[in-house]
LONU-480830 format. One record per atom (N, C-alpha, C): residue number from 1; residue in one letter; chain; x, y, z. Coordinates in nm, 2 decimals. Layout:
# LONU-480830
@seq NUM	type A	mol A	east X	north Y	up Z
...
//
This chain:
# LONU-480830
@seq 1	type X	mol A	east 2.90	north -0.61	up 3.17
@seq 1	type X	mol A	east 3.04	north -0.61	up 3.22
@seq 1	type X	mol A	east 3.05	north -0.68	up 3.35
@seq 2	type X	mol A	east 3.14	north -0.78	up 3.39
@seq 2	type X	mol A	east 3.17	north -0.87	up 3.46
@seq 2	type X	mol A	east 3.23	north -0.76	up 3.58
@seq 3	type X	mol A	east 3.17	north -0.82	up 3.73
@seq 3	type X	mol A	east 3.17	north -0.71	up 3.81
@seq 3	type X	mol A	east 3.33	north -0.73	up 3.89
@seq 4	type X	mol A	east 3.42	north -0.66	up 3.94
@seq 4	type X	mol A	east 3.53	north -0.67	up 3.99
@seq 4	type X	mol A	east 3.54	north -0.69	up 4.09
@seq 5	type X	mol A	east 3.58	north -0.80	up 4.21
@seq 5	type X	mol A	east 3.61	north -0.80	up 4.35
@seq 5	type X	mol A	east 3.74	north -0.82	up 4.40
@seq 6	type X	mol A	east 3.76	north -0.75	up 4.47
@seq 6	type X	mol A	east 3.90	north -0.77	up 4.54
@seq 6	type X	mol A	east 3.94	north -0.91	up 4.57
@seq 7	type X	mol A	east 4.06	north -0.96	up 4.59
@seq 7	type X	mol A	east 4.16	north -1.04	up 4.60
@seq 7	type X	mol A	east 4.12	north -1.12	up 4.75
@seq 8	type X	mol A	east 4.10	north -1.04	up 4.85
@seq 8	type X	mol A	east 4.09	north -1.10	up 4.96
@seq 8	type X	mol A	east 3.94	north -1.11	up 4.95
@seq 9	type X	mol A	east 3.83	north -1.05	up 4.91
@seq 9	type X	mol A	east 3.68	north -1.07	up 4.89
@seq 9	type X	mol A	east 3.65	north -1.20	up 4.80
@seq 10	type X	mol A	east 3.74	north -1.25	up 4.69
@seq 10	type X	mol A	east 3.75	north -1.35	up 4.65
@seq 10	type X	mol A	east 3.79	north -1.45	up 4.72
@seq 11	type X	mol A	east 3.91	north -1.45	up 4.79
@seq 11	type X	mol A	east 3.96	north -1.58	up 4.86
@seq 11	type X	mol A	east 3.98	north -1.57	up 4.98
@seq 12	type X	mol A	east 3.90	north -1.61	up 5.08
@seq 12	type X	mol A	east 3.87	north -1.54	up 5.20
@seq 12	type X	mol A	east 3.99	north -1.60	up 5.29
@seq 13	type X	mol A	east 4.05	north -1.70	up 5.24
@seq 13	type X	mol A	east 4.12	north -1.80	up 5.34
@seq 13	type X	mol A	east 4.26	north -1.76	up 5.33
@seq 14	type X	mol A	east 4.27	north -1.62	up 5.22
@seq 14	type X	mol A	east 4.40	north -1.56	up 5.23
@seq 14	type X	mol A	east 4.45	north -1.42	up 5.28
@seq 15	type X	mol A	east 4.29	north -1.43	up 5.41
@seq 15	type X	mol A	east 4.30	north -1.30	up 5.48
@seq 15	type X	mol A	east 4.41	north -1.32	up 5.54
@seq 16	type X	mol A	east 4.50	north -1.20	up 5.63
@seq 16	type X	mol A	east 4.57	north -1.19	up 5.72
@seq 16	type X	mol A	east 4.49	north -1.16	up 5.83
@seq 17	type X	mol A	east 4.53	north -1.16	up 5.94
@seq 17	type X	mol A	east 4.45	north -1.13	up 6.09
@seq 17	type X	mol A	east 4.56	north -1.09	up 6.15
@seq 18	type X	mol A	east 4.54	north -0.96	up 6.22
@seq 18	type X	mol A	east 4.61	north -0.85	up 6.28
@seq 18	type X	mol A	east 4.57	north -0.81	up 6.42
@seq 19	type X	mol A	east 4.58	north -0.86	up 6.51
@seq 19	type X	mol A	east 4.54	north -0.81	up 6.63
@seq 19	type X	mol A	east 4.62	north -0.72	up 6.74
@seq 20	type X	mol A	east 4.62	north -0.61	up 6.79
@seq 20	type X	mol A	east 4.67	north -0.56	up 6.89
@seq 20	type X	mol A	east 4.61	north -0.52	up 7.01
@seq 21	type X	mol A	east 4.66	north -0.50	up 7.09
@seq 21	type X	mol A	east 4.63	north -0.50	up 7.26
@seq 21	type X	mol A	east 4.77	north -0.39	up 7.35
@seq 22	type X	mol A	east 4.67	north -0.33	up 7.49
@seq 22	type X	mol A	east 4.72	north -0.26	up 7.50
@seq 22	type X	mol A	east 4.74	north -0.20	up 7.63
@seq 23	type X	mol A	east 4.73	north -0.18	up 7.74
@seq 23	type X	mol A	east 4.70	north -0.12	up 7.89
@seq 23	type X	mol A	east 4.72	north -0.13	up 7.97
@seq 24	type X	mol A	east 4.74	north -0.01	up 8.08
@seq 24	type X	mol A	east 4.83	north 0.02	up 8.20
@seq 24	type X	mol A	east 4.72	north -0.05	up 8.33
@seq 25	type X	mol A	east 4.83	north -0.07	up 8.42
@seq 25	type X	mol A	east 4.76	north -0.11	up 8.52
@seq 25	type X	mol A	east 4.86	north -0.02	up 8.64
@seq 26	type X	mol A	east 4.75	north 0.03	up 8.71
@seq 26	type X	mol A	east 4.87	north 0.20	up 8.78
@seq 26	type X	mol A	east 4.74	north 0.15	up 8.91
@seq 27	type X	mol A	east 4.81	north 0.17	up 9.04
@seq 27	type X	mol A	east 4.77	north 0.15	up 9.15
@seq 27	type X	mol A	east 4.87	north 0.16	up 9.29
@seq 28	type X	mol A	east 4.78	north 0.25	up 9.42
@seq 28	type X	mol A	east 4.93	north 0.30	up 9.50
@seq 28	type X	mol A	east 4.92	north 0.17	up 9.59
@seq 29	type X	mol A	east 5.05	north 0.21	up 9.62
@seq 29	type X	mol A	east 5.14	north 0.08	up 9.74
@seq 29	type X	mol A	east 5.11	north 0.13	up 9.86
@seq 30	type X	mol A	east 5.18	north 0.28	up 9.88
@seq 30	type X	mol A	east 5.13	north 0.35	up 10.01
@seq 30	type X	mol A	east 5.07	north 0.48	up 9.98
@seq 31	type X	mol A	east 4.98	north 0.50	up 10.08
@seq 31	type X	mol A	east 4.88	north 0.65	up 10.01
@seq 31	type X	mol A	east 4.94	north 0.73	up 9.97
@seq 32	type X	mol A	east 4.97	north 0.82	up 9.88
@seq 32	type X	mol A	east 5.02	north 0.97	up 9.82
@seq 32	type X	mol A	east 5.15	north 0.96	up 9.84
@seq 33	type X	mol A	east 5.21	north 0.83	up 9.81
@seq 33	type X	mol A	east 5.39	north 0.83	up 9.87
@seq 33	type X	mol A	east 5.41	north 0.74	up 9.79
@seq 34	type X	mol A	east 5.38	north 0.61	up 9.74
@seq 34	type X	mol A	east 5.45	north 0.49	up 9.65
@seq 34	type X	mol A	east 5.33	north 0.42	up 9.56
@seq 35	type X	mol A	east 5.35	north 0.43	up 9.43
@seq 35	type X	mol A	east 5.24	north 0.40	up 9.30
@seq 35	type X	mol A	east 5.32	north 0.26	up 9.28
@seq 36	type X	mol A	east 5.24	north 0.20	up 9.17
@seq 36	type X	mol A	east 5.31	north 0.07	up 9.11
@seq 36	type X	mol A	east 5.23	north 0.14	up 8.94
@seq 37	type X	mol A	east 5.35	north 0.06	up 8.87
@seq 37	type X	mol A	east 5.28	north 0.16	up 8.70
@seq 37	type X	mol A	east 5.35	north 0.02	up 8.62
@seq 38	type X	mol A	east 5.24	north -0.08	up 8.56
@seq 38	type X	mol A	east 5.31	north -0.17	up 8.49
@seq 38	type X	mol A	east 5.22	north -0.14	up 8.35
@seq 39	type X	mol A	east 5.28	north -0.10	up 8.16
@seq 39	type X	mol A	east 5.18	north -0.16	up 8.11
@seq 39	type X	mol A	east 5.21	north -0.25	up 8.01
@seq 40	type X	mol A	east 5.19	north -0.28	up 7.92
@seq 40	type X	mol A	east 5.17	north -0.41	up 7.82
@seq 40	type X	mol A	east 5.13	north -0.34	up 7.66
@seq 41	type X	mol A	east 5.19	north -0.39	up 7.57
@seq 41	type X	mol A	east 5.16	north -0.38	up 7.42
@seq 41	type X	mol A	east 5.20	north -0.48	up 7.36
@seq 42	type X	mol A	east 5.10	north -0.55	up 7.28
@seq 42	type X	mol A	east 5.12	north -0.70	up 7.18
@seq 42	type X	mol A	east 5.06	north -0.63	up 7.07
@seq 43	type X	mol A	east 5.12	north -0.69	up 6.98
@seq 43	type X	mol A	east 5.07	north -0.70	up 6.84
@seq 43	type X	mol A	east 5.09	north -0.86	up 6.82
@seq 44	type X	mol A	east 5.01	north -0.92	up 6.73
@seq 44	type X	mol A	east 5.01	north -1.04	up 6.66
@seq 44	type X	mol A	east 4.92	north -1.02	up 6.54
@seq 45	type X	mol A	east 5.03	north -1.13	up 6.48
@seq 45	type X	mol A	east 4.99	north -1.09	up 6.32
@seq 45	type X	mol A	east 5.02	north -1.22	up 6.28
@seq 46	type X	mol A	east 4.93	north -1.28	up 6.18
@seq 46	type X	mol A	east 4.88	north -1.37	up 6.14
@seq 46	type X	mol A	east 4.89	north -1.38	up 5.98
@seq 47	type X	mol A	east 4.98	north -1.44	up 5.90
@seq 47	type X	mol A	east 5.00	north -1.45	up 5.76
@seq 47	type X	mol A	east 4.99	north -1.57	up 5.69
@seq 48	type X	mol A	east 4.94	north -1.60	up 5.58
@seq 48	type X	mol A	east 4.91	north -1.70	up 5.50
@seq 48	type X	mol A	east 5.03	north -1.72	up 5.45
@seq 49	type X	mol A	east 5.11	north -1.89	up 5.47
@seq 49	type X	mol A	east 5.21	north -1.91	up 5.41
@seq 49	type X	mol A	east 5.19	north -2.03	up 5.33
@seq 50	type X	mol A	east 5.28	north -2.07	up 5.23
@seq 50	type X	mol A	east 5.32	north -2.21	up 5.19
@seq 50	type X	mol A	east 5.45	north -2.21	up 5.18
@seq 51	type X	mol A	east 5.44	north -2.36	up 5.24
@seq 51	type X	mol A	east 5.56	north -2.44	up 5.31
@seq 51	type X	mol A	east 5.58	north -2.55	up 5.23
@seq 52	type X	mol A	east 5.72	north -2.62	up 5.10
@seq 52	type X	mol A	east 5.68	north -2.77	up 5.08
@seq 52	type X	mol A	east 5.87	north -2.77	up 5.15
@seq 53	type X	mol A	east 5.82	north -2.91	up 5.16
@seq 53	type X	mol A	east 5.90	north -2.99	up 5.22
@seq 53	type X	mol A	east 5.93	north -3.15	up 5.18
@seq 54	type X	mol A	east 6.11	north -3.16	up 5.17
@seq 54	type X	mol A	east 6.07	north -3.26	up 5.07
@seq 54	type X	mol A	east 6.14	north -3.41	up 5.19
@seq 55	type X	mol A	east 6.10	north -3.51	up 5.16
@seq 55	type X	mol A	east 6.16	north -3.62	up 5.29
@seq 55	type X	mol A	east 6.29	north -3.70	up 5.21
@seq 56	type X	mol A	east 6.37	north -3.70	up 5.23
@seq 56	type X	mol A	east 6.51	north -3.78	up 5.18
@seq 56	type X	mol A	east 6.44	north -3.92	up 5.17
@seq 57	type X	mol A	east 6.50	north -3.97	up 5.03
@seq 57	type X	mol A	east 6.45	north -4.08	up 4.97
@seq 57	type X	mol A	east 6.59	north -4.22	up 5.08
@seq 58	type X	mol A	east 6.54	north -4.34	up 5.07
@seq 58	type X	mol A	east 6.61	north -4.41	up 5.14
@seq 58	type X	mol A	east 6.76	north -4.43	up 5.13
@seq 59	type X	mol A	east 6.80	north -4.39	up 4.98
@seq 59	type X	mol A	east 6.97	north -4.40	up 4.93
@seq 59	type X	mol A	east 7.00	north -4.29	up 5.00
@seq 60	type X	mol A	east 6.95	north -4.16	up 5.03
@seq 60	type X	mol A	east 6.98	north -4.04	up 5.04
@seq 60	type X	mol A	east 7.04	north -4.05	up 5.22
@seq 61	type X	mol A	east 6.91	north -4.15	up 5.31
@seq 61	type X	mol A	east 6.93	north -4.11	up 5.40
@seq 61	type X	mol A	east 7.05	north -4.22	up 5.45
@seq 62	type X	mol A	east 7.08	north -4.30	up 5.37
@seq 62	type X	mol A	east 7.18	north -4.38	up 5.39
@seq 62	type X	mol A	east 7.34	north -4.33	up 5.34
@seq 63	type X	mol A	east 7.31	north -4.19	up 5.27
@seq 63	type X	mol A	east 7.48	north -4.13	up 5.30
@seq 63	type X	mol A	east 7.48	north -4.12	up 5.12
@seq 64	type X	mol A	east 7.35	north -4.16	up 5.04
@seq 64	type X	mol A	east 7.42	north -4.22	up 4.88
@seq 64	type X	mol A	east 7.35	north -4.06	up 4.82
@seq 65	type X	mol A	east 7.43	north -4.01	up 4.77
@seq 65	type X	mol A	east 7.40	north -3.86	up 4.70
@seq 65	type X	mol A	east 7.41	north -3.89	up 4.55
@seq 66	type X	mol A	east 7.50	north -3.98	up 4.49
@seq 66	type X	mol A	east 7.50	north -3.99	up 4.35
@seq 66	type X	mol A	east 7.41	north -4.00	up 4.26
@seq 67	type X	mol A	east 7.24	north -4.02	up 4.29
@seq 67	type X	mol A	east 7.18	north -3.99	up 4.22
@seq 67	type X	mol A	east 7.09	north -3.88	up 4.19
@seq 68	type X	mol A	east 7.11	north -3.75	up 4.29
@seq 68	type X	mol A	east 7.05	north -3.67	up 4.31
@seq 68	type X	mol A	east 7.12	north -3.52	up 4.21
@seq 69	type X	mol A	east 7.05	north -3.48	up 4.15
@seq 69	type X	mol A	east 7.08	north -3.35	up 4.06
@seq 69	type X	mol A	east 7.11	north -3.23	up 4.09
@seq 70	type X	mol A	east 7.27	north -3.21	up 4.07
@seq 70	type X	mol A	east 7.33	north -3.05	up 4.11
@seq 70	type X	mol A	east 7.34	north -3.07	up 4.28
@seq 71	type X	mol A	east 7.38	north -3.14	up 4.35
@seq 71	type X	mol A	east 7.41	north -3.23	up 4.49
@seq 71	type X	mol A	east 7.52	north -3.21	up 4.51
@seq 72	type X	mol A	east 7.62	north -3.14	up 4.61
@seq 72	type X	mol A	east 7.72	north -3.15	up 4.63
@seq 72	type X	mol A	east 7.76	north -3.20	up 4.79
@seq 73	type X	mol A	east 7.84	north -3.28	up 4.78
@seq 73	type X	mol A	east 7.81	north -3.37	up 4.91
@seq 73	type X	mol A	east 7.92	north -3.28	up 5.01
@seq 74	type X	mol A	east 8.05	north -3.22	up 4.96
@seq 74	type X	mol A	east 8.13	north -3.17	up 5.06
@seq 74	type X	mol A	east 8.24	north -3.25	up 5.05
@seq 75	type X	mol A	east 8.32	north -3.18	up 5.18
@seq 75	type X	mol A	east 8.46	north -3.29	up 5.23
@seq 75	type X	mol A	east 8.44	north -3.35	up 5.33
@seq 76	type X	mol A	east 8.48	north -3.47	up 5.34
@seq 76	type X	mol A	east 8.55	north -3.53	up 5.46
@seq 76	type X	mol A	east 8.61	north -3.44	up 5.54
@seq 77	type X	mol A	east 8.55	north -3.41	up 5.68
@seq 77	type X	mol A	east 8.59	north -3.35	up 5.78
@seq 77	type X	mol A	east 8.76	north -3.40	up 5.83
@seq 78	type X	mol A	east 8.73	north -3.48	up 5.83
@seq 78	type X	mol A	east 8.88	north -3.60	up 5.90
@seq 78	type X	mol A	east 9.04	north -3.50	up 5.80
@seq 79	type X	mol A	east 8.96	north -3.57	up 5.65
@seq 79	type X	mol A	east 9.10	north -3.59	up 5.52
@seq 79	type X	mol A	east 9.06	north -3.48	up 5.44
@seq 80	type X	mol A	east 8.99	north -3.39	up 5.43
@seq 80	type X	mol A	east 8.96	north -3.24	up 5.41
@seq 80	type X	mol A	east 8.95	north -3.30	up 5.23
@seq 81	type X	mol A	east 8.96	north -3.45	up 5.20
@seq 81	type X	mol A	east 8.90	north -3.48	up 5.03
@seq 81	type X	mol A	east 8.76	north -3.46	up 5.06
@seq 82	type X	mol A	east 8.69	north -3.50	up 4.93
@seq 82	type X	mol A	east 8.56	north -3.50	up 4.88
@seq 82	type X	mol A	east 8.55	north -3.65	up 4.85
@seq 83	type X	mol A	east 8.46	north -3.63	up 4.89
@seq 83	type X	mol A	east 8.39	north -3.81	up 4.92
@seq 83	type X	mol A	east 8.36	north -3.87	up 4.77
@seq 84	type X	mol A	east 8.41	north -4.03	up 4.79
@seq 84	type X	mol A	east 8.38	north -4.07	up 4.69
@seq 84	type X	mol A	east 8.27	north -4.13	up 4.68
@seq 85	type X	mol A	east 8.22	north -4.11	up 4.51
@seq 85	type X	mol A	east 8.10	north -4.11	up 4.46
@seq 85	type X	mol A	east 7.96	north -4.05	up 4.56
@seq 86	type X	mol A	east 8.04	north -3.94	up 4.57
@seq 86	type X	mol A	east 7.91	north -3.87	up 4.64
@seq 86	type X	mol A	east 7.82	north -3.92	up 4.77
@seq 87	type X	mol A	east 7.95	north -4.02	up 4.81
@seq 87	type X	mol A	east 7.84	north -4.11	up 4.92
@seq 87	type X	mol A	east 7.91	north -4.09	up 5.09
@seq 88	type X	mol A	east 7.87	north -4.07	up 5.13
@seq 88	type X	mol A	east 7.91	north -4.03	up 5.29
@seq 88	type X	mol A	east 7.91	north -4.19	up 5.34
@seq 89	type X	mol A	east 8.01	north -4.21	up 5.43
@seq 89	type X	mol A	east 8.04	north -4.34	up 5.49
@seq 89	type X	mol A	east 7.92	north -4.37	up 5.59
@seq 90	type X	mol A	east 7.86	north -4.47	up 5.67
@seq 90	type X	mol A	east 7.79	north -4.54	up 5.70
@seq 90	type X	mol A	east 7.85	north -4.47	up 5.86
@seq 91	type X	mol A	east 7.97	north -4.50	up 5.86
@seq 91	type X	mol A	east 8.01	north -4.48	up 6.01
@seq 91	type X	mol A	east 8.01	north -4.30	up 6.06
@seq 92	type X	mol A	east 8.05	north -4.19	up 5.94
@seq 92	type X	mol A	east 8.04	north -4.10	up 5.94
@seq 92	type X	mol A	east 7.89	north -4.00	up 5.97
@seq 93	type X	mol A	east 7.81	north -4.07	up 5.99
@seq 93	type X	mol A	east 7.67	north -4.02	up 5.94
@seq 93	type X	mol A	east 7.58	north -4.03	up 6.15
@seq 94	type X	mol A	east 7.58	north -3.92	up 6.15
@seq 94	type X	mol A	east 7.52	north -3.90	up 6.31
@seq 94	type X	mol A	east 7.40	north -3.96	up 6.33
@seq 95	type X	mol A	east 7.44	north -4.05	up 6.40
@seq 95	type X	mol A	east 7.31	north -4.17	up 6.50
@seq 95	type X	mol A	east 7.20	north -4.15	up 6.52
@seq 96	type X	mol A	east 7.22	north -4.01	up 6.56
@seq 96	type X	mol A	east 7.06	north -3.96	up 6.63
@seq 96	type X	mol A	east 6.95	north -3.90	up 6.51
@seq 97	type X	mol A	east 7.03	north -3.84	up 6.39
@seq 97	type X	mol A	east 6.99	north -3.82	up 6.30
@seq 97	type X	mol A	east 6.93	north -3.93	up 6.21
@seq 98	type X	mol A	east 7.01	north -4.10	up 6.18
@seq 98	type X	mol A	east 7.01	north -4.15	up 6.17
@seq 98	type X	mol A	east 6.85	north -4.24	up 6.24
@seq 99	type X	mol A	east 6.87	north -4.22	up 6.37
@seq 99	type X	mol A	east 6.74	north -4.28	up 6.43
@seq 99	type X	mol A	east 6.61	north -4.18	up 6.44
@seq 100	type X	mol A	east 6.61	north -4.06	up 6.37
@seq 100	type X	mol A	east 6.49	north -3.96	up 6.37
@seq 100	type X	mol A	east 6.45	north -3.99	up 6.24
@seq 101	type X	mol A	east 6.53	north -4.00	up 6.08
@seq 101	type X	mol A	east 6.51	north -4.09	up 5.98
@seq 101	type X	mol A	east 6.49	north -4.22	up 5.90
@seq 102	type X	mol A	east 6.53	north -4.29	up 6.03
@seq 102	type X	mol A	east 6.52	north -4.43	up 6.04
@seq 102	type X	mol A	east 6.40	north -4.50	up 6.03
@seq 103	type X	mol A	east 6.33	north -4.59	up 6.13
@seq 103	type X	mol A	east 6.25	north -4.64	up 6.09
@seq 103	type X	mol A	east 6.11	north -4.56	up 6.22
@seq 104	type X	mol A	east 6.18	north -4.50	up 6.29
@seq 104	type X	mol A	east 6.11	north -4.38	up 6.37
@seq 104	type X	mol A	east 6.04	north -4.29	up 6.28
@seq 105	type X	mol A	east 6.05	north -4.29	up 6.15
@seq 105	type X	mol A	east 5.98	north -4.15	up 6.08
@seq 105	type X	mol A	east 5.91	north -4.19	up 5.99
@seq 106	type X	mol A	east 5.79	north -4.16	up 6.00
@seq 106	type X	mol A	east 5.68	north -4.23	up 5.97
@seq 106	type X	mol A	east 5.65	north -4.19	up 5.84
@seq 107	type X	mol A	east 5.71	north -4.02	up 5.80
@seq 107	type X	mol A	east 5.65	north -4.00	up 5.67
@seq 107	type X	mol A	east 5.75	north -4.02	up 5.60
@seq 108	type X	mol A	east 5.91	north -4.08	up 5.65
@seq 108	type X	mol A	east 6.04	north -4.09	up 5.60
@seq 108	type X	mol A	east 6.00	north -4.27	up 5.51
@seq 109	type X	mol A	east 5.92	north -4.31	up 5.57
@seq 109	type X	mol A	east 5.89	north -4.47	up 5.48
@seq 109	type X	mol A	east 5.83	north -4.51	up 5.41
@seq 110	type X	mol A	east 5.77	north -4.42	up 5.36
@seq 110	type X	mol A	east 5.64	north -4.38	up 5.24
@seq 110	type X	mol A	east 5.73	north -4.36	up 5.16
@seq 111	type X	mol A	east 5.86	north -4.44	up 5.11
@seq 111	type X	mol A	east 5.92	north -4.44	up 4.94
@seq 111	type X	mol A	east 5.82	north -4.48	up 4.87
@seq 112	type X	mol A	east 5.83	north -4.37	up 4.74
@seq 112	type X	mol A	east 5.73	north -4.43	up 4.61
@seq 112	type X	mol A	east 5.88	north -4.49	up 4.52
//
């Protein structure tokens, strides 16, 4: 009979790590007349996550939504319509945003 090990004894790299800390630091100012009393408690705690993340394809970051599935692009802030063909205007699309995705982003240019 095949022997049973726990979950975290099998996959060690899905331990959590839990650390806490703790203590006073008390000492007088003037003899038998004025103390100082400061103390401290941390806990940190340490969890195994997964993260995916996905990078806007080059149409996408250029305002073009029409080919993306169940996407809804919104209204025009200005004319309170809904943008046509799902594509946000060129002029409408924030600069800075624009130059963080632009050719500044290194994993943004890696189109397959």
């Amino acid at each position: 009979m095949p022997r049973i090990t726990s979950r975290r004894r099998a996959l060690p790299w899905l331990r959590s790590a839990k650390t806490s800390s703790a203590g006073p630091l008390v000492g007088p100012i003037l003899k038998s007349r004025l103390f100082y009393y400061a103390s401290y408690q941390g806990t940190r705690q340490s969890l195994p996550t997964t993260q995916s993340h996905q990078v806007p394809t080059l149409a996408e970051r250029n305002g073009n939504f029409a080919g993306v599935q169940g996407a809804t692009v919104g209204n025009n802030p200005y004319t309170g319509l809904p943008f046509v063909n799902q594509t946000v205007p060129a002029s409408e699309l924030d600069p800075v945003a624009q130059y963080f995705l632009g050719p500044n982003c290194k994993s943004c240019n890696s189109d397959k």
